[in-house]
N, C-alpha and C positions, 0 to 999 in steps of 0.2 A: 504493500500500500504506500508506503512513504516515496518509493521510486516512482512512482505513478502522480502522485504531487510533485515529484523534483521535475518530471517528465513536462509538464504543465506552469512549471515555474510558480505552484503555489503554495505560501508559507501559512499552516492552519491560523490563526488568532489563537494564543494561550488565554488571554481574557477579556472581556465584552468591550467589544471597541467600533472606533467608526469602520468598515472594513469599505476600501473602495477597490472595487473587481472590474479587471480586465476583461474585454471577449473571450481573449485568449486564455482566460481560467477559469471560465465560466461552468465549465463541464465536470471541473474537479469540485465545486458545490454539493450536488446532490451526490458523489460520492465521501465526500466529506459529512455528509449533515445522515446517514443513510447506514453507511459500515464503519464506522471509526464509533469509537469510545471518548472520541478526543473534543466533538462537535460542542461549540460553547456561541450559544445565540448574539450575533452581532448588537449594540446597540443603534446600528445605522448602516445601512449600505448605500452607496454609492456608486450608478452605472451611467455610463455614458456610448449612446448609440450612434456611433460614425458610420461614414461611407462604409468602412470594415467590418462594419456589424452585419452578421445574414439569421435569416430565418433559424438556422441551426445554433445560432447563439440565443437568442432570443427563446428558443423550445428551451433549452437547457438552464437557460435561467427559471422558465415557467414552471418546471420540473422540481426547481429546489423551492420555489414558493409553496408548490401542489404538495409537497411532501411536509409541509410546516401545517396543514390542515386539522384542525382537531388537538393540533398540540402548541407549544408555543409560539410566537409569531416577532418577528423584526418590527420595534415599536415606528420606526424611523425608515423612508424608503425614497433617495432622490433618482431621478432619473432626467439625465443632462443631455439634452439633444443639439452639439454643438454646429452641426449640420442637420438640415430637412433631411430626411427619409423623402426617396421619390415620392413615394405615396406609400403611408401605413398599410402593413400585410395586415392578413389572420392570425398572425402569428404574435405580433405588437400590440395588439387587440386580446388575445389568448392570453401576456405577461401581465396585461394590465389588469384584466380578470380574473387574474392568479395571485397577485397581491392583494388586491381586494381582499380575495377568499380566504387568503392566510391571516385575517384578524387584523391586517397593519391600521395601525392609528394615524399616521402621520405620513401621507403621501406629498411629495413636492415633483414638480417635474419643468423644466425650462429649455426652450428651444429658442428658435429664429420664429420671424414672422414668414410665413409660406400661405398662400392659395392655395386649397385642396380640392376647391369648389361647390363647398358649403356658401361662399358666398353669392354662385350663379342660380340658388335657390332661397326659398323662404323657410324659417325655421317654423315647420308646422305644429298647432298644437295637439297635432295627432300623434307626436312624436312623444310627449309628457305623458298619453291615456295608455300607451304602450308602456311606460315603463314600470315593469312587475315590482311588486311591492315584495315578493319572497328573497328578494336580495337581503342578504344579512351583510349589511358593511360595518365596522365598527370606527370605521375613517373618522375622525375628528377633526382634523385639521389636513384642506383640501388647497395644495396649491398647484395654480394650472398657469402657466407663463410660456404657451404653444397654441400657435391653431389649429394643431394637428388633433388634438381635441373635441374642435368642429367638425371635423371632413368625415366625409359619409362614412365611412369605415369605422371610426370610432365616434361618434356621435351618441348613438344609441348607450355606451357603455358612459360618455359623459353624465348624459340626462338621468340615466337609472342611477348611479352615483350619486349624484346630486339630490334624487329625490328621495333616495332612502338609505341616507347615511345620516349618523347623529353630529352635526358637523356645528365646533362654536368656531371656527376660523375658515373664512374659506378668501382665497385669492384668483382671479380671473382676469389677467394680463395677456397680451400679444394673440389677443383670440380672433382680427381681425374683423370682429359679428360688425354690421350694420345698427344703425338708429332703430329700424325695423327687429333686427334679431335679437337686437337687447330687452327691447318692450315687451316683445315675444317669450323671450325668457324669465325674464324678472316678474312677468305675469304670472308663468306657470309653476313660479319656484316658493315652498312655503316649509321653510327651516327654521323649525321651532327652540333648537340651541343655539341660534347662530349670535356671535357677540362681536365678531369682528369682522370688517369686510374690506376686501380694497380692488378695484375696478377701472376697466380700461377710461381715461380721460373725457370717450367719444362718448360713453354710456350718457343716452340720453336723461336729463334733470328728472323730468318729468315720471318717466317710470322707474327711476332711483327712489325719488320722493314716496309713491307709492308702494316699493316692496318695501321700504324703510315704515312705512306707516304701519304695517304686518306684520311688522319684528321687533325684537329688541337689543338692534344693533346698540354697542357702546363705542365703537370704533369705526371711523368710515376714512380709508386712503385713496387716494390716485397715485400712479406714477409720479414719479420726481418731474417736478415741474409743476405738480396740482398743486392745492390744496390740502390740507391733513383736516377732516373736520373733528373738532372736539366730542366729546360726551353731552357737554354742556347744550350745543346747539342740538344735536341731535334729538335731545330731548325735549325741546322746547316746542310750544304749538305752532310759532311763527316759522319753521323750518320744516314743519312737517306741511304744514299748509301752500310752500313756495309752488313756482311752478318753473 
């Protein structure tokens, strides 16, 4: 077994640490987590999917999430898209579903801004009566800072997230949505922990003002360059009432 990690260039963690994994070690994961005695659950992992990343890495990540089911789970889970993905597979769609499913609390995920062509349509509200409530997310804190998010491939897995995960932070940057798709969204979205929020600069006032009326945001951000709104105003009727 140890030869088999030197083979892969991968050094186990002795104890609970950020672990940031390579492609190229991705596979010694699920034998790491699976037949060793050695396996000591990271406090955060860290992956970053490049041009160099294929379908075969991505399974194999999925793999070590799908095996954390029922048992412990990775509290912390970033995933850095320092380059677009031509267009998200099955397969990137299948790892995001597999984190989910492993209990993670704390998902972050950051890319480039890319057309995937979510925005050559309308974000439908048939797309929120679809999303199954038997999802058990336990995601707490939801950061989305890609529009890869949007695009038809993974879309469906956004909104079901969104709508049945117990989420008090959520963040929704570089998502590309239109005035139209934000209204859209913010309409059909009712998260009843939710205490922090911070949102793309375009998002239109008017049906910010309204999900905020639904909630009990304590924290509302924009990109650097916004504004930071207080608690104070937030709370207040004059701010609820703007337009």
């Amino acid at each position: 077994m140890p030869s088999f990690f030197q083979l892969l260039h991968f050094v186990p963690p002795q104890v609970p640490n950020f672990l940031d994994i390579e492609h190229t070690k991705l596979e010694a994961l699920s034998v790491w987590r699976c037949t060793t005695n050695a396996f000591i659950m990271p406090d955060s992992i860290w992956f970053s999917v490049t041009e160099a990343t294929t379908d075969r890495h991505l399974n194999a990540l999925s793999a070590f999430f799908e095996s954390l089911q029922g048992c412990d789970h990775v509290p912390r889970v970033h995933l850095h898209l320092p380059r677009a993905p031509r267009q998200p597979t099955a397969s990137f769609n299948h790892l995001l579903n597999g984190i989910q499913a492993s209990g993670c609390k704390d998902f972050h995920c950051h890319g480039v801004q890319q057309t995937y062509g979510i925005l050559q349509t309308s974000l439908k509200s048939s797309y929120f009566t679809k999303a199954t409530s038997s999802c058990d997310s336990k995601l707490e804190v939801l950061e989305i800072a890609s529009s890869v998010f949007f695009s038809p491939m993974v879309l469906h897995f956004t909104i079901t997230t969104l709508c049945n995960s117990p989420i008090t932070r959520l963040t929704l940057t570089n998502t590309l949505l239109t005035a139209a798709q934000w209204s859209t969204l913010l309409a059909h979205l009712s998260l009843w922990h939710l205490l922090s929020l911070e949102v793309d600069g375009n998002c239109p006032t008017h049906s910010l003002v309204n999900f905020l009326a639904r909630h009990n945001v304590t924290n509302l951000t924009f990109p650097q360059g916004h504004p930071t709104i207080p608690h104070a105003c937030l709370s207040s009727p004059p701010f609820l009432g703007a337009s």
